[in-house]
py3Dmol code that shows the C-alpha trace and the ligand (Angstrom):
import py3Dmol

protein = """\
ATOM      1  CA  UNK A   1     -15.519   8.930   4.950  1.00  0.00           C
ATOM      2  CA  UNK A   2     -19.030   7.921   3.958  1.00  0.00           C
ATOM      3  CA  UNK A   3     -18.730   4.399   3.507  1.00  0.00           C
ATOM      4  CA  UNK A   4     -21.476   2.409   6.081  1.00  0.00           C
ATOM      5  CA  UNK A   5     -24.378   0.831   3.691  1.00  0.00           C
ATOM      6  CA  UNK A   6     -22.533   1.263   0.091  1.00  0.00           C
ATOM      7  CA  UNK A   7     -21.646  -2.320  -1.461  1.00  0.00           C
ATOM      8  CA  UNK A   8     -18.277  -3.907  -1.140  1.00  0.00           C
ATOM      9  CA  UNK A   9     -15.697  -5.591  -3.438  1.00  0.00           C
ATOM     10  CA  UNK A  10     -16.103  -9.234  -4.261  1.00  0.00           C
ATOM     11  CA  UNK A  11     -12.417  -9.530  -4.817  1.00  0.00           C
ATOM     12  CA  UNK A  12     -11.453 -10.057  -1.271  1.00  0.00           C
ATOM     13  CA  UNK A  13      -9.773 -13.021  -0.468  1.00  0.00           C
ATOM     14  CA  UNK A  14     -10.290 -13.682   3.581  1.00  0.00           C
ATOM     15  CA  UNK A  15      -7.025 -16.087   4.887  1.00  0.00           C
ATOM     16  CA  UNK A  16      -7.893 -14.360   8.158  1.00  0.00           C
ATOM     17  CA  UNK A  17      -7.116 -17.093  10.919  1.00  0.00           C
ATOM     18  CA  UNK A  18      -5.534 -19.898   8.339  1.00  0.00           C
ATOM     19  CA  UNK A  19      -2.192 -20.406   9.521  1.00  0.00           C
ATOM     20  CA  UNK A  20       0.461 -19.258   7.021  1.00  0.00           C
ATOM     21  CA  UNK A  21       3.351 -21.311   8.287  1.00  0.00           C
ATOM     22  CA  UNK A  22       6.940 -19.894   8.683  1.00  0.00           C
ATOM     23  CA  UNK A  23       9.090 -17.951  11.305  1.00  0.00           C
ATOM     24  CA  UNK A  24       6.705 -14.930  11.635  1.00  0.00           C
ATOM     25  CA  UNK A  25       8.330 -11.830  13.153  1.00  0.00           C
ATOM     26  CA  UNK A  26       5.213 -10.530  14.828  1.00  0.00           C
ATOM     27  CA  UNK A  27       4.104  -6.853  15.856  1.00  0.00           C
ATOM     28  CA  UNK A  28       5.748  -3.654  16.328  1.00  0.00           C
ATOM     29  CA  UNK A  29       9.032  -5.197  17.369  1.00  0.00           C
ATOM     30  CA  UNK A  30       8.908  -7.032  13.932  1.00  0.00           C
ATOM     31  CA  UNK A  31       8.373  -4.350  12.248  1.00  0.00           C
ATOM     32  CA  UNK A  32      11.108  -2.231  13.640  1.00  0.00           C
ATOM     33  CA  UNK A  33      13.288  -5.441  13.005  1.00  0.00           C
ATOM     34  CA  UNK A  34      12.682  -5.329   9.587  1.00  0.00           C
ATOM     35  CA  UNK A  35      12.823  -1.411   9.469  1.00  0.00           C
ATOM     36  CA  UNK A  36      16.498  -1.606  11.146  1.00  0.00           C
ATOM     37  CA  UNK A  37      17.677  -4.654   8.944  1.00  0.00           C
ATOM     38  CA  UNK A  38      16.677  -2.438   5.943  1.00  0.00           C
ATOM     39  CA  UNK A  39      18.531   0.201   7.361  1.00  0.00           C
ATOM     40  CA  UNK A  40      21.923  -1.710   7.927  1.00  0.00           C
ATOM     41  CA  UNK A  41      21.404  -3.241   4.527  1.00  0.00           C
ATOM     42  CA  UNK A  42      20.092  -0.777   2.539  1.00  0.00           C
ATOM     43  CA  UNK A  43      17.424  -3.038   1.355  1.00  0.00           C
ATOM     44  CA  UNK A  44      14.157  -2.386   0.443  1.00  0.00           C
ATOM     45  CA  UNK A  45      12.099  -3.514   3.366  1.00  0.00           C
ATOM     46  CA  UNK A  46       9.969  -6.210   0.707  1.00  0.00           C
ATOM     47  CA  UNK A  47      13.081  -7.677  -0.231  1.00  0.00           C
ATOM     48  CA  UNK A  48      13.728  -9.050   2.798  1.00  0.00           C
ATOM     49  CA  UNK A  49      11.112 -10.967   2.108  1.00  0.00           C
ATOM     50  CA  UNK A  50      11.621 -12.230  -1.347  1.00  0.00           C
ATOM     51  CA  UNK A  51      12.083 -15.767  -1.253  1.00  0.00           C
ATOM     52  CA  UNK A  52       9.737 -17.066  -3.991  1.00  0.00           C
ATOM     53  CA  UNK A  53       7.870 -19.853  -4.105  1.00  0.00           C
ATOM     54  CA  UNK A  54       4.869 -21.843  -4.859  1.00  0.00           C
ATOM     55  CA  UNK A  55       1.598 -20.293  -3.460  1.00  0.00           C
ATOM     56  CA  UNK A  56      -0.552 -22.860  -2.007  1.00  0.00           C
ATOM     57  CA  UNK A  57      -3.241 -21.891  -0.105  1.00  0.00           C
ATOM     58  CA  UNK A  58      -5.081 -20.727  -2.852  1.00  0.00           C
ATOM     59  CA  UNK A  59      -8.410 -19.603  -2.207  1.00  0.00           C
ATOM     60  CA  UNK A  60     -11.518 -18.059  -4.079  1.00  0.00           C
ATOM     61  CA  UNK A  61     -12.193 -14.310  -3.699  1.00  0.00           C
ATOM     62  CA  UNK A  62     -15.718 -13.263  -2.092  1.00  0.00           C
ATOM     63  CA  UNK A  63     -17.004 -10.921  -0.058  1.00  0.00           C
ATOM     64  CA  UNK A  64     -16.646 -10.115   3.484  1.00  0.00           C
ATOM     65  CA  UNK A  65     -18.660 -11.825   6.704  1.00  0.00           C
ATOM     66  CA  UNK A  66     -20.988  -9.392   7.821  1.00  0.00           C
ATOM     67  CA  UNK A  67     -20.846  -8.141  11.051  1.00  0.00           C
ATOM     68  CA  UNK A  68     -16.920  -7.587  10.471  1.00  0.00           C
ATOM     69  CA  UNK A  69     -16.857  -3.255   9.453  1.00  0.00           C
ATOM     70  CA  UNK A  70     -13.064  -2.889   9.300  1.00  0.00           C
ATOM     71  CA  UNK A  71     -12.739  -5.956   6.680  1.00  0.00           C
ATOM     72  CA  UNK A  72     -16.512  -4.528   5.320  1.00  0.00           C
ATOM     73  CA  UNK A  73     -14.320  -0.809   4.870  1.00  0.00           C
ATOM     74  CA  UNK A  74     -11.817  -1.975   2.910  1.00  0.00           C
ATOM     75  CA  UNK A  75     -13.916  -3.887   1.316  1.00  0.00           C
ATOM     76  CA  UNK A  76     -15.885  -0.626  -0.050  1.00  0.00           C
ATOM     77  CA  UNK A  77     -12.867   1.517  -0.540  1.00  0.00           C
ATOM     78  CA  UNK A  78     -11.034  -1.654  -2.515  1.00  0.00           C
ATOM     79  CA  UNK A  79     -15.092  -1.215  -4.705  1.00  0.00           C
ATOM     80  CA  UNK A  80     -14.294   2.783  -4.889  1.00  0.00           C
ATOM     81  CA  UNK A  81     -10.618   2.146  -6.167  1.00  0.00           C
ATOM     82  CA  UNK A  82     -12.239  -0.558  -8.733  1.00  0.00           C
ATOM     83  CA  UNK A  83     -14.860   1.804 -10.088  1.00  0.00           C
ATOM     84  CA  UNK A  84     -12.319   4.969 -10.003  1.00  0.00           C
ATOM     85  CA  UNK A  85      -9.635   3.133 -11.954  1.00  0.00           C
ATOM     86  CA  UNK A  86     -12.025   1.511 -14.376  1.00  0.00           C
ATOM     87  CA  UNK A  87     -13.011   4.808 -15.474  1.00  0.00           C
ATOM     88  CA  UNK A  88      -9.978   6.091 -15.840  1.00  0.00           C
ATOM     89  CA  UNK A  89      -8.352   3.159 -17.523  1.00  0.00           C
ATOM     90  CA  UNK A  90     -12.032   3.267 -20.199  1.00  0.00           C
ATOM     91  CA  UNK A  91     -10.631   7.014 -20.767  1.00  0.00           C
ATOM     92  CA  UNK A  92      -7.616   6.064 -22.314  1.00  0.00           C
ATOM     93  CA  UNK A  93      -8.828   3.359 -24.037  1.00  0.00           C
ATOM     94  CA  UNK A  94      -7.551   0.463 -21.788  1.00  0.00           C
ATOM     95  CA  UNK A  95      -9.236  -2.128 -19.322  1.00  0.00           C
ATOM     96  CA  UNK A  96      -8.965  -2.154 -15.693  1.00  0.00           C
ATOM     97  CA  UNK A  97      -8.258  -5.825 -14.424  1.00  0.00           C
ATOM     98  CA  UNK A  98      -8.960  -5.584 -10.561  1.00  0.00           C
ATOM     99  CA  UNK A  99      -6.669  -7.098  -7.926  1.00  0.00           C
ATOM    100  CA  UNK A 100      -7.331  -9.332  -5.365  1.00  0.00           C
ATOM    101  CA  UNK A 101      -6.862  -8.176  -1.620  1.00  0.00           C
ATOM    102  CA  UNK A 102      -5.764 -10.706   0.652  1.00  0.00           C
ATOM    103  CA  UNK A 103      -6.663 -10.241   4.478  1.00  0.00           C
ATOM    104  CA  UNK A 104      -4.461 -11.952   6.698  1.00  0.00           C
ATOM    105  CA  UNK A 105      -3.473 -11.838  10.299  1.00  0.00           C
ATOM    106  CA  UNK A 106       0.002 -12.660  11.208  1.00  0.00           C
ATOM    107  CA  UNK A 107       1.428 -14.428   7.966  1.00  0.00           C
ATOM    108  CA  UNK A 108       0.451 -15.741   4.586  1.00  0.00           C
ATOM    109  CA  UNK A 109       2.155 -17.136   1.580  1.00  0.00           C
ATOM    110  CA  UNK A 110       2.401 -14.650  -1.884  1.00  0.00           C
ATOM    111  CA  UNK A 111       3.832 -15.000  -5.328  1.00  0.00           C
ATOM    112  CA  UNK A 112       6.777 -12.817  -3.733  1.00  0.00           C
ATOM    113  CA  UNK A 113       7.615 -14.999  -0.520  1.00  0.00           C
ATOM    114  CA  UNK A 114       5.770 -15.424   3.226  1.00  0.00           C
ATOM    115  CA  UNK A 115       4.070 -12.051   3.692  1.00  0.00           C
ATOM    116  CA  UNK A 116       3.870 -11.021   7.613  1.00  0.00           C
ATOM    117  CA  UNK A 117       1.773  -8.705   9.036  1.00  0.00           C
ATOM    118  CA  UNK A 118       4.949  -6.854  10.574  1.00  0.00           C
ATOM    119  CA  UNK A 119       5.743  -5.916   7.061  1.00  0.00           C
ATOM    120  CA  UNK A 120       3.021  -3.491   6.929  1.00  0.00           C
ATOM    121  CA  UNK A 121       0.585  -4.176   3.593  1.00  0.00           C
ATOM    122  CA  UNK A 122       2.105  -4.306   0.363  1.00  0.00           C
ATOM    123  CA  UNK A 123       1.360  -5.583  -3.073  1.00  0.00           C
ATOM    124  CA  UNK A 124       2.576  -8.753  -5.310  1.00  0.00           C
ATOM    125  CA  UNK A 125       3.042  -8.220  -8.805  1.00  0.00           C
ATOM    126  CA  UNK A 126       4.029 -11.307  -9.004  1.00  0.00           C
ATOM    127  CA  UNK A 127       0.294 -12.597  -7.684  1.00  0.00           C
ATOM    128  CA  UNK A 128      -0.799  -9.250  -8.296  1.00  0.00           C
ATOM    129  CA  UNK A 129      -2.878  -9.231  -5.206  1.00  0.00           C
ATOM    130  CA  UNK A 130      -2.848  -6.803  -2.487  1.00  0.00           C
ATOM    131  CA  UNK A 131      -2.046  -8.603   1.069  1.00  0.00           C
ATOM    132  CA  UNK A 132      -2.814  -6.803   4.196  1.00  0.00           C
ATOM    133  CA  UNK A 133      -3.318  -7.287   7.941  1.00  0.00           C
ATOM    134  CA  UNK A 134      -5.984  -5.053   9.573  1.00  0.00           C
ATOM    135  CA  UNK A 135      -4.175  -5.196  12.773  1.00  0.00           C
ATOM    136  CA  UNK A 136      -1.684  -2.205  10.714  1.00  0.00           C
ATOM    137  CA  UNK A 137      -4.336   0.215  11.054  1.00  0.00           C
ATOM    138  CA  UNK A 138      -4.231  -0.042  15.171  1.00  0.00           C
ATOM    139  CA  UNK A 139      -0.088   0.895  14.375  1.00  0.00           C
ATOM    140  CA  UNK A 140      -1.606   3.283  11.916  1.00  0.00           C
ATOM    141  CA  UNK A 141      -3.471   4.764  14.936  1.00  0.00           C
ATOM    142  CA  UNK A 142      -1.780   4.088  17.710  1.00  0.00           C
ATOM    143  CA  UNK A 143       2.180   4.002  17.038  1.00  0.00           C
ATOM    144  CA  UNK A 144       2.569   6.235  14.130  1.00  0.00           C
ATOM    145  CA  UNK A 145       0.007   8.436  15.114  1.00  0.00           C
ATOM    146  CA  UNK A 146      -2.587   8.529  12.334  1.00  0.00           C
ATOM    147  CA  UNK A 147      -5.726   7.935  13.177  1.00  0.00           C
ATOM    148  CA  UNK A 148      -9.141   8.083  11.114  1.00  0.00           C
ATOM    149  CA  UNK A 149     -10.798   5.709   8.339  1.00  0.00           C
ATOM    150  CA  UNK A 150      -9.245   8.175   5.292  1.00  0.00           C
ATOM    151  CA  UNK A 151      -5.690   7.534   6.403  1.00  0.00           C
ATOM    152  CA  UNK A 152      -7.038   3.904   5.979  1.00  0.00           C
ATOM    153  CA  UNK A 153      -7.974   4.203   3.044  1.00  0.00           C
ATOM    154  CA  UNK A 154      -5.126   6.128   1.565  1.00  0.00           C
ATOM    155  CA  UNK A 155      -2.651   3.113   2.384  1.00  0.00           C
ATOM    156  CA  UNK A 156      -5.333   0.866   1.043  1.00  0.00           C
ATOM    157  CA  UNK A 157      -5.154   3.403  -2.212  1.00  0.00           C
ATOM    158  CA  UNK A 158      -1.146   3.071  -2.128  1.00  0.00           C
ATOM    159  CA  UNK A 159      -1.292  -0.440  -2.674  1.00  0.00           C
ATOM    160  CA  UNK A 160      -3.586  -0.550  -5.713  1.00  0.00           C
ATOM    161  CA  UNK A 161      -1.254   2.296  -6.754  1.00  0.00           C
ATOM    162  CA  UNK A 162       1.609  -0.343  -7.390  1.00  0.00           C
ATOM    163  CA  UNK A 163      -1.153  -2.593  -8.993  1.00  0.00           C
ATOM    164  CA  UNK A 164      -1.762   0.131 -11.299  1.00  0.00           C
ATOM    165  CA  UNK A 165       2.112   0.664 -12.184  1.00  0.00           C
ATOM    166  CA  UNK A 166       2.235  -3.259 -12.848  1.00  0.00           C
ATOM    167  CA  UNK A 167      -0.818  -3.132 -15.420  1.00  0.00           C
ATOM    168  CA  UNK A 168       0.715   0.135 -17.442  1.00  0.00           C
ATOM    169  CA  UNK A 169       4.043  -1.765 -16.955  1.00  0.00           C
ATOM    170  CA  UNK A 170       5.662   0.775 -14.793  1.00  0.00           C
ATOM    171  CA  UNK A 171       6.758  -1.513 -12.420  1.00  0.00           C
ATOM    172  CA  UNK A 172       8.295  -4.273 -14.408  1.00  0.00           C
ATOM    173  CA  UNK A 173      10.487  -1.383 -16.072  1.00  0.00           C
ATOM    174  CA  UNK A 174      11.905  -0.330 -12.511  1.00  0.00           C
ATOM    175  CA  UNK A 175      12.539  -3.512 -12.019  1.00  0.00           C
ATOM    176  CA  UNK A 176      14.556  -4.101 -14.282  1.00  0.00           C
ATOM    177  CA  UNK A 177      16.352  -0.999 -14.207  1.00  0.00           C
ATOM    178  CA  UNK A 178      16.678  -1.149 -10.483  1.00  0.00           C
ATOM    179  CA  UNK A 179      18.498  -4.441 -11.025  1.00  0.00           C
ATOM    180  CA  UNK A 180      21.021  -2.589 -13.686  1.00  0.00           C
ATOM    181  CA  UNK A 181      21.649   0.332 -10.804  1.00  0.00           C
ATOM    182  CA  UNK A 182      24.040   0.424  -8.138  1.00  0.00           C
ATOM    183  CA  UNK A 183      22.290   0.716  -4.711  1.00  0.00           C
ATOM    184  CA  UNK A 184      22.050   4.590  -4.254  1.00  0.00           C
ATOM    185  CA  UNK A 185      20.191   4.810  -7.383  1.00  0.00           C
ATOM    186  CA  UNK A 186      17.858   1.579  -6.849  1.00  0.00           C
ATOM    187  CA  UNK A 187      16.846   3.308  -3.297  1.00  0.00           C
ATOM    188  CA  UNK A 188      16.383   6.452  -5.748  1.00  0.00           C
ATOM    189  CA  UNK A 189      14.116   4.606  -8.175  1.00  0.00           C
ATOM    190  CA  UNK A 190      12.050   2.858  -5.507  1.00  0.00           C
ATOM    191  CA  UNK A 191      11.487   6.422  -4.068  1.00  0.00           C
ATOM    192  CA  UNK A 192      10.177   7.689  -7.178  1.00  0.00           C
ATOM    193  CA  UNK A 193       8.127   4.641  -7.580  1.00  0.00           C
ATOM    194  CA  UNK A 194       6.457   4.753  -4.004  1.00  0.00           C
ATOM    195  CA  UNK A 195       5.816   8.807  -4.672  1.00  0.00           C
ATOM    196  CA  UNK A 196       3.953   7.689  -7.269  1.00  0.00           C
ATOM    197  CA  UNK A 197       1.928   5.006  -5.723  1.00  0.00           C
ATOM    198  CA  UNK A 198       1.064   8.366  -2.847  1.00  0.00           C
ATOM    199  CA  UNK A 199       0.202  10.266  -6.137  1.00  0.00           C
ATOM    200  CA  UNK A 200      -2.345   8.043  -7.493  1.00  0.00           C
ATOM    201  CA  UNK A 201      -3.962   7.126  -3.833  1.00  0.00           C
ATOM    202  CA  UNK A 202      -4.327  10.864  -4.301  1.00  0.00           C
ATOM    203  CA  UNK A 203      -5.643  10.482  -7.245  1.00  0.00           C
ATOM    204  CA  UNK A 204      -8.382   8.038  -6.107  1.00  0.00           C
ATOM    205  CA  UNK A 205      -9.240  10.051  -3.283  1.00  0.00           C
ATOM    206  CA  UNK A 206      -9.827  12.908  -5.470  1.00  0.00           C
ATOM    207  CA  UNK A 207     -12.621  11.034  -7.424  1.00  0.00           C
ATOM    208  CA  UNK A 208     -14.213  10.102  -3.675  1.00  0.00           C
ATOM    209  CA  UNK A 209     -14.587  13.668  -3.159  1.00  0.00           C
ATOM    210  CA  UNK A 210     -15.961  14.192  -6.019  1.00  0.00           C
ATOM    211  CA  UNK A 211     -19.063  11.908  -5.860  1.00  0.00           C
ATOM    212  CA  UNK A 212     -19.124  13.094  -2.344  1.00  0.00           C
ATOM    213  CA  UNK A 213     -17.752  10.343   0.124  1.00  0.00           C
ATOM    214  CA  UNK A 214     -15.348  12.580   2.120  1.00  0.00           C
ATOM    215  CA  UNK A 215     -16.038  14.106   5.380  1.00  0.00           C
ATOM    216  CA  UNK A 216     -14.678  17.083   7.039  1.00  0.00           C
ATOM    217  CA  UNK A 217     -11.207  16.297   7.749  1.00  0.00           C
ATOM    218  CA  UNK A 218     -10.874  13.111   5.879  1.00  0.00           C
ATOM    219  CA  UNK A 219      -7.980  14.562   3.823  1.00  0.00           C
ATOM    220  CA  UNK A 220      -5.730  16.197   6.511  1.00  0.00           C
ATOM    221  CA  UNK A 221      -5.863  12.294   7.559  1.00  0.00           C
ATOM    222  CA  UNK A 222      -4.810  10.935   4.890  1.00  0.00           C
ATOM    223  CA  UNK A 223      -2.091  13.177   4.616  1.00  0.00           C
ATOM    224  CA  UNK A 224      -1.225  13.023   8.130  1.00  0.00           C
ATOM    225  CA  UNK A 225      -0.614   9.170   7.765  1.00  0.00           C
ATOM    226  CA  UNK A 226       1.359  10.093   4.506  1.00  0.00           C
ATOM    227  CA  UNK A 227       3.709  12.203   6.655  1.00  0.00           C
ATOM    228  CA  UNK A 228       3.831   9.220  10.218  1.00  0.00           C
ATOM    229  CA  UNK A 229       5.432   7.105   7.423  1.00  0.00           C
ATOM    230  CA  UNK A 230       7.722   8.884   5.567  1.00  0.00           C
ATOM    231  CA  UNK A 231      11.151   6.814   5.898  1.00  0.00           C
ATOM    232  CA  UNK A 232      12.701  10.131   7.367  1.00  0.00           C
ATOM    233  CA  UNK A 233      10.577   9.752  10.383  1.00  0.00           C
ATOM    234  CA  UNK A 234      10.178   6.260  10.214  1.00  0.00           C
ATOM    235  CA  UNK A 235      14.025   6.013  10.818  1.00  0.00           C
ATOM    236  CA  UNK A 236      13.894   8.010  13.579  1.00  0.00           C
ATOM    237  CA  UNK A 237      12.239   6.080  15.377  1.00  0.00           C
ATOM    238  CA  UNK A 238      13.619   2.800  14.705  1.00  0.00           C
ATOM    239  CA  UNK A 239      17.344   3.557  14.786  1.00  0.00           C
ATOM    240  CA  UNK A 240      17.678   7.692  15.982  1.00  0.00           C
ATOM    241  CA  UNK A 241      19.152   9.080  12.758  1.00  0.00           C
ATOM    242  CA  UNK A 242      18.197   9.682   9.310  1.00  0.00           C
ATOM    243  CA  UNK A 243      20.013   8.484   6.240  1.00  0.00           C
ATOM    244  CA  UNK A 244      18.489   9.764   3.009  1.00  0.00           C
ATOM    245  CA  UNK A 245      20.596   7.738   0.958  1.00  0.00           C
ATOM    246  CA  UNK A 246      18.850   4.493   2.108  1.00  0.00           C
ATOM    247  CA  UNK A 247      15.347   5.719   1.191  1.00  0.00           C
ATOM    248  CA  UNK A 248      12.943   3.713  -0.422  1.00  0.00           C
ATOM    249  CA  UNK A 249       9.658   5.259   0.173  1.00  0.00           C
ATOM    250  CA  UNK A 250      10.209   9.517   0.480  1.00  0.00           C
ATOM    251  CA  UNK A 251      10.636  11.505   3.447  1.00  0.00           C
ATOM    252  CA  UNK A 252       7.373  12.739   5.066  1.00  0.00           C
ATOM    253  CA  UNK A 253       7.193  15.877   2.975  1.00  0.00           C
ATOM    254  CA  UNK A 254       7.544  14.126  -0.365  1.00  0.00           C
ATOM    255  CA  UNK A 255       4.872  11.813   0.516  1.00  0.00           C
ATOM    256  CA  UNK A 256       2.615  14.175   1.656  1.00  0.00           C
ATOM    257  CA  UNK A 257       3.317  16.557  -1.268  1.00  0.00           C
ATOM    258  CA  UNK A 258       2.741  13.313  -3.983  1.00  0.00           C
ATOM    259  CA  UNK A 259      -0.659  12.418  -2.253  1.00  0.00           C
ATOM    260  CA  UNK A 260      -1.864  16.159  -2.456  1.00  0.00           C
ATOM    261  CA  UNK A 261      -0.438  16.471  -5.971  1.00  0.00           C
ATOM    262  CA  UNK A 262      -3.041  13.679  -6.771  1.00  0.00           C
ATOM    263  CA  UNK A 263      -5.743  14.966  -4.302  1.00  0.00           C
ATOM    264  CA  UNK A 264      -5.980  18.141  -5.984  1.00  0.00           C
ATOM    265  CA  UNK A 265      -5.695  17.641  -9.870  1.00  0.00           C
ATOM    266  CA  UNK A 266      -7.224  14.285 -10.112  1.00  0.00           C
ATOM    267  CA  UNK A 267      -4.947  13.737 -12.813  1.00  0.00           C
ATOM    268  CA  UNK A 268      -2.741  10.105 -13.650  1.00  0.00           C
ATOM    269  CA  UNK A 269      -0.363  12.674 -15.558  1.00  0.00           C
ATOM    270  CA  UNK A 270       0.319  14.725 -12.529  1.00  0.00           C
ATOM    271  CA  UNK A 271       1.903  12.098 -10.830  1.00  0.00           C
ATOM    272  CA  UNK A 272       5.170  11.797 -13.315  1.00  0.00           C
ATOM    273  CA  UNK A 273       7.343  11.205 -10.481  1.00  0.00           C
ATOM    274  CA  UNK A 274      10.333   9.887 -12.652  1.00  0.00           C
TER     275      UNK A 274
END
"""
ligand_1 = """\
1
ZN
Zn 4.366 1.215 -1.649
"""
view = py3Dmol.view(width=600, height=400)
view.addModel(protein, "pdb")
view.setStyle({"model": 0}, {"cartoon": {"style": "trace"}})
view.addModel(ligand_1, "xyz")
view.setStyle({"model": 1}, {"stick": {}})
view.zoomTo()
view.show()
């Protein structure tokens, strides 16, 4: 991806090295901790965190130190996603409030409990900020086998996905229906949900193409890191067998087929997932 030398996103907030307090479950172990616990429970692997409470170490978004290109990356593909959505939320006659990414290592407090860095990145609604540890890509790369700056960005895209469901209010109807449906069909909902957030990465990366920031390759990396974390092969690894019922992302092909849905066609109203 063509990225080095184009200007960043101001609304990075950098708790990198601030201690975020709490019984951090760190690393790859923690991660497959929380992987099997959401397993055995059938939780979404979020909820595990939700334990809501006052966020105090607020700080003011800025840019990035220089000298730092992984946090200087996201901050240009967070600037892409800004731009992208802007314009697409000016076509249909709305406005495009921005989130705030949060970069963290280890843990950090949100709006929807202590965020840890073994949870992988996800997004707040209830902050409606983006919270992420760079240390995932490394996994990205190195356990799940998914290597390359476009499979970073396309997880970066995911997450302002679920930003976008929150502004067009997606989100807070799932919630709610989610908490009116039995378990099976809340797992069911949060797959269609997470498809969607794939599609409109997609989506975003579709628009990068277009004004010419991909490389050779740069897609076929994005969708190979749609496929190392599909839940079918992510519960494979973690526990040896599959159980479709406790979904709550998409097996591998569904991801992959949601993020080139949105790749190709470029379109918010190809990515109907429900
Ligand atoms: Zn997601």
């Amino acid at each position: 991806m063509k990225w080095r030398g184009r200007a960043g996103s101001q609304n990075i907030e950098d708790r990198r090295g601030m201690s975020g307090g709490g019984m951090a479950v760190g690393g790859i172990g923690g991660l497959v901790l929380v992987l099997v616990l959401s397993a055995l429970t059938g939780q979404n692997p979020l909820d595990l965190l939700e334990t809501t409470g006052p966020v105090s170490n607020e700080v003011r978004p800025g840019g990035v130190p220089a000298d730092d290109p992984q946090a200087e990356f996201v901050s240009v593909v967070l600037a892409d996603t800004e731009t992208t959505w802007e314009r697409l939320f000016d076509a249909s006659g709305e406005s495009y409030e921005a989130p705030v990414l949060v970069l963290f290592t280890g843990s950090t407090q949100s709006a929807c409990g202590l965020g840890q860095s073994a949870m992988g990145p996800f997004y707040c609604p209830g902050d409606r900020k983006v919270y992420l540890d760079l240390s995932f890509f490394r996994e990205l790369d190195e356990r799940f086998g998914a290597p390359g700056d476009f499979a970073q960005a396309y997880v970066v895209a995911h997450e302002i996905g679920h930003h976008v469901q929150t502004l067009t209010g997606i989100s807070a109807r799932m919630q709610s229906a989610r908490q009116r449906a039995g378990e099976r069909e809340s797992n069911a909902l949060s797959v269609r949900q997470e498809l969607q957030a794939d599609c409109f990465a997609g989506v975003w990366g579709h628009y990068a193409a277009r004004e010419g920031l991909l490389e050779p390759g740069d897609a076929e990396e994005g969708l190979r890191a749609a496929a190392a974390i599909g839940d079918d092969r992510l519960q494979r690894q973690a526990q040896g067998t599959v159980v479709p019922e406790s979904f709550t992302h998409g097996s591998s092909a569904q991801r992959v087929e949601w993020l080139r849905r949105g790749l190709e066609s470029g379109s918010v109203d190809s990515c109907n997932t429900f």
